[in-house]
SENU-713417 format. One line per field, with one value per residue (C-alpha): chain; x, y, z; residue in one letter; residue number from 1. Coordinates in steps of 0.02 Angstrom, whole numbers, plus 50000, padded with zeros to 5 digits. Layout:
N
unit	c(A, ...)
c1	c(X, ...)
c2	c(Y, ...)
c3	c(Z, ...)
code	c(A, ...)
pos	c(NUM, ...)
END
This chain:
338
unit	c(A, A, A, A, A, A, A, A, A, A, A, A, A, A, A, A, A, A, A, A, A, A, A, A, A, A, A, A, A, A, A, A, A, A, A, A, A, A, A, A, A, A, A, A, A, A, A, A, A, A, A, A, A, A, A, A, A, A, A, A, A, A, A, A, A, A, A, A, A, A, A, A, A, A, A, A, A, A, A, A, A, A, A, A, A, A, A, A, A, A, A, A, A, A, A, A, A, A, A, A, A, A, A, A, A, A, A, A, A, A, A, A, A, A, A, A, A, A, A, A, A, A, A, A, A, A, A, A, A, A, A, A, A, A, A, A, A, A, A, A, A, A, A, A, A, A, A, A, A, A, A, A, A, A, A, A, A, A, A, A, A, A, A, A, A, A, A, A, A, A, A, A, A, A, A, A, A, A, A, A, A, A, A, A, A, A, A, A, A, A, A, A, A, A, A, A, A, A, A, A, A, A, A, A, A, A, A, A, A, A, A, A, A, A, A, A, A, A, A, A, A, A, A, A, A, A, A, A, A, A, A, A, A, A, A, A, A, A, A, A, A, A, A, A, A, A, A, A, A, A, A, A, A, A, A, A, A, A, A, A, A, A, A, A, A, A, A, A, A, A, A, A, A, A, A, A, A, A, A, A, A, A, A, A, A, A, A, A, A, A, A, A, A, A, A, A, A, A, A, A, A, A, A, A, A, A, A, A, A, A, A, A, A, A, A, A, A, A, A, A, A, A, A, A, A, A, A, A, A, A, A, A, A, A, A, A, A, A)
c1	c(48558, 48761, 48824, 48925, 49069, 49012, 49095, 49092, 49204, 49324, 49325, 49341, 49507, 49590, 49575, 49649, 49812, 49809, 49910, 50026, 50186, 50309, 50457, 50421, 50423, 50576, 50587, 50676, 50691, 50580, 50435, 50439, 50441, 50308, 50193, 50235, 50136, 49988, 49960, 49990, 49852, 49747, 49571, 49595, 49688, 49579, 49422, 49507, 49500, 49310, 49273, 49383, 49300, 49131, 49165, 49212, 49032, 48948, 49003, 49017, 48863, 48942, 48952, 49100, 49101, 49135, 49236, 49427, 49514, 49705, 49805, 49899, 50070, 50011, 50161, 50122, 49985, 49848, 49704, 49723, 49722, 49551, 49473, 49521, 49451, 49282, 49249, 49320, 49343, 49488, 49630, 49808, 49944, 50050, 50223, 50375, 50476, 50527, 50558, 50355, 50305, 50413, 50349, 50176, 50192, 50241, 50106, 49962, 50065, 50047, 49881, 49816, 49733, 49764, 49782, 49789, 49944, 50101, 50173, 50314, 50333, 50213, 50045, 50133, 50178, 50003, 49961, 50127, 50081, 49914, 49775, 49599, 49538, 49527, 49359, 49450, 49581, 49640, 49753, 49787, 49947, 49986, 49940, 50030, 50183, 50147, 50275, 50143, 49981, 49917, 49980, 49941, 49753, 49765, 49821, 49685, 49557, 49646, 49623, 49442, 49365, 49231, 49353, 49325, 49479, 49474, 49618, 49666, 49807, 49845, 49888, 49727, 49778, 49624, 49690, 49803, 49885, 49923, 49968, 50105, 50181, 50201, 50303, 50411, 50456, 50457, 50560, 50690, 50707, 50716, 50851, 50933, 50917, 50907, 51044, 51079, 50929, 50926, 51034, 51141, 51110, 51109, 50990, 51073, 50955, 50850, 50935, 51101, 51060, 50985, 51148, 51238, 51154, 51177, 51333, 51369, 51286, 51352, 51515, 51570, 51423, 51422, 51381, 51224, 51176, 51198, 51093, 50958, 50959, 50931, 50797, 50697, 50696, 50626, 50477, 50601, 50621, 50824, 50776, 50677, 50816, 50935, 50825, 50811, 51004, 51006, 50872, 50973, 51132, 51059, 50922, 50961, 50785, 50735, 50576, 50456, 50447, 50297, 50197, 50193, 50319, 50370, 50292, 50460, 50506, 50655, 50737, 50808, 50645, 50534, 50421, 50347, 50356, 50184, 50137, 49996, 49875, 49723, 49534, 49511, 49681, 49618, 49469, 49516, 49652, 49496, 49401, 49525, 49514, 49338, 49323, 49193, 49294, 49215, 49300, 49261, 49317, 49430, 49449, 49591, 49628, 49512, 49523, 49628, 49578, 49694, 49665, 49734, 49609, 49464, 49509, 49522, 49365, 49278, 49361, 49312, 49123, 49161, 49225, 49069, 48939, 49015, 48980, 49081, 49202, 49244, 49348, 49458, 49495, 49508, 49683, 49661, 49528, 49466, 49456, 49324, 49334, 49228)
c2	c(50013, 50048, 50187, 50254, 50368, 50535, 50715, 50724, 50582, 50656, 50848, 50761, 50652, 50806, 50907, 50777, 50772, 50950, 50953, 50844, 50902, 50777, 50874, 50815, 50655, 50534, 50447, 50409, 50552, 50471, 50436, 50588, 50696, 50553, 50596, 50792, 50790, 50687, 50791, 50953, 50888, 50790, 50835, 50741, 50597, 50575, 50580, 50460, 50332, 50385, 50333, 50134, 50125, 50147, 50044, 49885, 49939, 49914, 49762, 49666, 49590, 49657, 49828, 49905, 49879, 49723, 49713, 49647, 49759, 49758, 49913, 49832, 49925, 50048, 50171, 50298, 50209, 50359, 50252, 50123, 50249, 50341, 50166, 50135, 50316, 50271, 50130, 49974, 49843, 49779, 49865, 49796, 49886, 49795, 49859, 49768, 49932, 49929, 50142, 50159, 50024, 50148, 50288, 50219, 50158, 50344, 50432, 50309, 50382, 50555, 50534, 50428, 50307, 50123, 49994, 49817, 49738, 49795, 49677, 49703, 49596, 49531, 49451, 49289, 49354, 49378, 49214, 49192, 49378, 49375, 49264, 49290, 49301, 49461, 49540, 49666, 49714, 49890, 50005, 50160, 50160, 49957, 49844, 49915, 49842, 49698, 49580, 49414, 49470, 49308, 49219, 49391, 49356, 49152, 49195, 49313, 49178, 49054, 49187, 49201, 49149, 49297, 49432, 49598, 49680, 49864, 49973, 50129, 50161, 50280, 50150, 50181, 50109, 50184, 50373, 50411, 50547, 50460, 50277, 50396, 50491, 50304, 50225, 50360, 50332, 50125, 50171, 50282, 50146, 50002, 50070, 50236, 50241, 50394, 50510, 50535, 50569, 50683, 50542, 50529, 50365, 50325, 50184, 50102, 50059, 49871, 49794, 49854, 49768, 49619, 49600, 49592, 49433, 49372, 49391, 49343, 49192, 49139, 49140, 49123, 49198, 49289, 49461, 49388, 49259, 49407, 49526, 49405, 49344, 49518, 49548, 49405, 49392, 49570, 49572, 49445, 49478, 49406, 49238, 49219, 49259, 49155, 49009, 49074, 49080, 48892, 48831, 48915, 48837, 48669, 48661, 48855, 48908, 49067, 49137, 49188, 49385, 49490, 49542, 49717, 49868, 49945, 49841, 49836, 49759, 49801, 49650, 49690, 49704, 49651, 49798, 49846, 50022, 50062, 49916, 49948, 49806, 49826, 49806, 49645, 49586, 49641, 49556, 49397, 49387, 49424, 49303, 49175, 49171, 49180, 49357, 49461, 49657, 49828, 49969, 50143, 50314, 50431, 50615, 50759, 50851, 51012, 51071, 51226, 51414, 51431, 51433, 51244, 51193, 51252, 51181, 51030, 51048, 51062, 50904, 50822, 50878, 50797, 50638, 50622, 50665, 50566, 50398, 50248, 50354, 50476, 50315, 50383, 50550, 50479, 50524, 50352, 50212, 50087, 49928, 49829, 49637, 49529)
c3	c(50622, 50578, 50645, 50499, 50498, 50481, 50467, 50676, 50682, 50551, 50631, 50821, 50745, 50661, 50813, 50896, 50749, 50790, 50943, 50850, 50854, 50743, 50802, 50989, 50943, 50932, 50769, 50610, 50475, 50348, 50469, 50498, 50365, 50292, 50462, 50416, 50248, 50322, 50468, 50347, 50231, 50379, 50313, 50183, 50211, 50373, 50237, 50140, 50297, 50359, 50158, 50188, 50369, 50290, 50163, 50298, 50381, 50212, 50181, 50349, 50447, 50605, 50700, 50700, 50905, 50874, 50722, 50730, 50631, 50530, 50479, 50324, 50306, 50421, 50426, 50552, 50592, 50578, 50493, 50617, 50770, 50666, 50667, 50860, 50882, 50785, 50901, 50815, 50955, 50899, 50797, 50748, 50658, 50548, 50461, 50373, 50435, 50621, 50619, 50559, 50693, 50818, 50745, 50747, 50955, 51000, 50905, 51003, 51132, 51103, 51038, 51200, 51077, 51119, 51001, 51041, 50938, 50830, 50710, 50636, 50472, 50339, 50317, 50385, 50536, 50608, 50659, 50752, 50844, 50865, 50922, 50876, 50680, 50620, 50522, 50408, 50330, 50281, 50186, 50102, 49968, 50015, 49896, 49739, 49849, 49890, 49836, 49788, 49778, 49744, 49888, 50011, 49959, 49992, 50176, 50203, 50178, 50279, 50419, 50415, 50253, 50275, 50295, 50230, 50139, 50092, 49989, 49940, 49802, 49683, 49530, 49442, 49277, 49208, 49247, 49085, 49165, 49329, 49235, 49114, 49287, 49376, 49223, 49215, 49406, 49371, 49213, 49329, 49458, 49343, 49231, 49301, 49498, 49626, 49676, 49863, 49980, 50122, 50221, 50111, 50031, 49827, 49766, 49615, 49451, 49496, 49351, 49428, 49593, 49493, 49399, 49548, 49643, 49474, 49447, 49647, 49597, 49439, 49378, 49199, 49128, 48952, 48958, 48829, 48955, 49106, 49012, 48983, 49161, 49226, 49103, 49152, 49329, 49342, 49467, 49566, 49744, 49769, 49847, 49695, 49582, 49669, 49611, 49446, 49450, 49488, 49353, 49254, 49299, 49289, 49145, 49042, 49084, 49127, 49209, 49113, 49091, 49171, 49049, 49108, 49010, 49170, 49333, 49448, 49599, 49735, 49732, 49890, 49989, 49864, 49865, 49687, 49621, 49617, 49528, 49388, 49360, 49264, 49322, 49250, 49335, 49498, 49459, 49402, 49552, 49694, 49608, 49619, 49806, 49816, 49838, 49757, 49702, 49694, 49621, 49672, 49619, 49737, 49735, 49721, 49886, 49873, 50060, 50044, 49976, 49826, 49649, 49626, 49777, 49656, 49513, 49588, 49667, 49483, 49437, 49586, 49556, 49383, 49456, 49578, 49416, 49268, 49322, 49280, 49158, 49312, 49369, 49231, 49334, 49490, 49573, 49670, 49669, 49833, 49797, 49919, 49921, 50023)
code	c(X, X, X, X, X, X, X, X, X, X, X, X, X, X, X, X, X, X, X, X, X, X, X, X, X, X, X, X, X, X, X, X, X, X, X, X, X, X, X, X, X, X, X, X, X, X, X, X, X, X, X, X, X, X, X, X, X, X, X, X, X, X, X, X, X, X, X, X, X, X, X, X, X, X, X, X, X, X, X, X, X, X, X, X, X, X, X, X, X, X, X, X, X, X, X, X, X, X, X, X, X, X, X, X, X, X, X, X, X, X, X, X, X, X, X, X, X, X, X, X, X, X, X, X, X, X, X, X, X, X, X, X, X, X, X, X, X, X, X, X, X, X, X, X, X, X, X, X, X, X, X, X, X, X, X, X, X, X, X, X, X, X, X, X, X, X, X, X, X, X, X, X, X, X, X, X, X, X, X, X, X, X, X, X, X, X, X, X, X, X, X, X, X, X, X, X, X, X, X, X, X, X, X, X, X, X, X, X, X, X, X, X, X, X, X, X, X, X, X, X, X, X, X, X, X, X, X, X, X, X, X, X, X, X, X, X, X, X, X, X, X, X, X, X, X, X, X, X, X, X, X, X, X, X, X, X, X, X, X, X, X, X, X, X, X, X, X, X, X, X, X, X, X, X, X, X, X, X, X, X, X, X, X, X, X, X, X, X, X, X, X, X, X, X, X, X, X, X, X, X, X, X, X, X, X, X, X, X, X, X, X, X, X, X, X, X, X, X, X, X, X, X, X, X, X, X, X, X, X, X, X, X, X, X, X, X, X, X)
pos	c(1, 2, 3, 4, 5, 6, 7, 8, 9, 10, 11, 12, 13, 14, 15, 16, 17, 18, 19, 20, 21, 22, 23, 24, 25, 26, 27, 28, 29, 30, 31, 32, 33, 34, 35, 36, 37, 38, 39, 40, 41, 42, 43, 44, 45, 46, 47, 48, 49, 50, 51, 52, 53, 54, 55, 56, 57, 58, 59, 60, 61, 62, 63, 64, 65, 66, 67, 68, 69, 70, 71, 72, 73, 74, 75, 76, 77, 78, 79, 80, 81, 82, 83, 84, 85, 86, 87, 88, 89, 90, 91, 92, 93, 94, 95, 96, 97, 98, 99, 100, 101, 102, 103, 104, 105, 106, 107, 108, 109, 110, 111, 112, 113, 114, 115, 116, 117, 118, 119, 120, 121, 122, 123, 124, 125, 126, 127, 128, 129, 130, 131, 132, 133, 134, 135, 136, 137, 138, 139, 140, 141, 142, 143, 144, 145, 146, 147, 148, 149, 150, 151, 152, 153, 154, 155, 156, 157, 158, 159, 160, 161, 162, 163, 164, 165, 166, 167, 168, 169, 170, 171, 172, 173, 174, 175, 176, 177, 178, 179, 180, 181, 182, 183, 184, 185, 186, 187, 188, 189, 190, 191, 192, 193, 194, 195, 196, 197, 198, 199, 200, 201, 202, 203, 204, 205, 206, 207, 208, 209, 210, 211, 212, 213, 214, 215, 216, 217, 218, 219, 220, 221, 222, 223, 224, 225, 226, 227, 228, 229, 230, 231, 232, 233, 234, 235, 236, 237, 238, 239, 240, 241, 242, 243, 244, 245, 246, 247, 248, 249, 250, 251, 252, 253, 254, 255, 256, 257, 258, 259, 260, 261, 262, 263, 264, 265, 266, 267, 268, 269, 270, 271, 272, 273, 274, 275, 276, 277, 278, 279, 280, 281, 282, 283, 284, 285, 286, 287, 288, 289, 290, 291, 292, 293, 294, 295, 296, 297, 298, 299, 300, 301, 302, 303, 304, 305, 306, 307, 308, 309, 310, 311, 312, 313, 314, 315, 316, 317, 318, 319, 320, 321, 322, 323, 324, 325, 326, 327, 328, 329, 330, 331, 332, 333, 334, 335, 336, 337, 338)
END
């Protein structure tokens, strides 16, 4: 019989997070102040990961004592270090940024929990760094970023062809609410940019930063032909647009637009602002690679004793009761592939 992952486990790990203390621990500002709000609201988030660790249980043959176990994007690290905690055999943290994979090292540090690798990179850096084939995937507020979904699913089955992949994110395209609140942040980086941070830095608009490899590409170009470029290589990471730049150049094609009003991509790292896809385009993708999706609802954080708490406790108990249509409420959804 499994041995799922119960309130015990959840209450044991949060004690544990409780003699965290992010201030006595060297790391970069954002880490930090990103580690700050999950240890601040650790019931929940910690729920969050007991509810994608059960789901891996559900669907795998295996126990999780001897599952293999990736921490997609891990950040911190915290779901990883609750699955190394639970028993997992096997448990590798993965992160493009080298300050979370820091970040992520000291707190198995502080924490005494030991995981087995840290990868710094992508998807495609695993086989170089790690030998073995992993059972599972993982990760909460990931995949909405992922630069090529498509090709981020391929690799997964090259791994192990029976992996299990399981993901949180809060781009529930079905929530009105939360689908209207993520285009106007995809609007504001697309077209108008951010001011200066708490470091000091300014983030020009995408199409600004677009317009520039563009225009550091090309030479000569009409302000027509520049506009147009810029418009149609949104979603384009900047080795992609350099190569739109060329076909251009040489035949006058341009890519063909995404589909999407507001989907957005960094061109400079080629992470999406919260990308919305709908059900059916999660489903159709998953299917493609010979994966078979479940959606499932998520739920509000309810933990505290104010009047918000409450509230959100009522909608909660309306998510939970309403069936299929309480997807619509959900603040985030899980989405469990195997």
């Amino acid at each position: 019989m499994k041995e799922y992952i119960g309130k015990s486990e959840i209450s044991k790990f949060c004690q544990v997070l409780e003699s965290v203390n992010s201030a006595n621990i060297p790391m970069a500002m954002y880490p930090r102040q990103y580690l700050e709000h999950l240890l601040l609201h650790k019931q929940y988030y910690v729920g969050i990961y007991s509810t994608v660790l059960n789901h891996i249980l559900s669907c795998s043959t295996r126990s999780k004592r001897d599952i293999s176990l990736i921490d997609y994007g891990a950040g911190n690290g915290l779901l990883g270090l609750f699955a190394k905690f639970c028993g997992f055999r096997k448990v590798i943290l993965i992160d493009l940024s080298p300050e979370f994979i820091e970040s992520a090292k000291r707190l198995a540090t502080t924490t005494a929990i030991s995981v087995d690798f840290f990868v710094e990179g992508t998807i495609d850096d695993l086989e170089i760094n790690v030998t073995g084939t992993p059972d599972a995937i993982v990760g909460t507020d990931i995949i909405e970023h992922i630069y090529d979904l498509d090709s981020f699913l391929g690799v997964l089955k090259k791994l192990n062809s029976n992996t299990v992949t399981v993901f949180s994110t809060a781009s529930n395209n079905k929530n009105w609410l939360k689908r209207r609140s993520l285009m106007k942040i995809q609007r504001k980086d697309e077209w108008i940019g951010w001011e200066k941070d708490n470091s000091g830095i300014a983030y020009p608009s995408f199409r600004q930063l677009r317009r520039q490899i563009i225009l550091n590409e090309l030479t000569g170009l009409t302000e027509e032909e520049t506009e147009l470029l810029v418009t149609a290589t949104r979603g384009l990471k900047k080795e992609d647009i350099i190569t739109a730049c060329i076909n251009f150049k040489q035949s006058g094609q341009t890519p063909r637009p995404i589909p999407h009003p507001t989907n957005t991509c960094d061109p400079l790292t080629g992470s999406w602002t919260e990308r919305l896809l709908s059900f059916k385009e999660y489903h159709d993708l998953y299917r493609s690679h010979s994966f078979k999706l479940r959606i499932y609802k998520g739920f509000y954080n309810s933990t505290g004793n104010t009047l918000k708490d409450y509230i959100l406790a009522l909608i909660n108990k309306c998510i939970q009761y309403s069936g299929k249509r309480g997807i619509c409420l959900s603040p985030h959804i899980i989405l469990t592939g195997a």
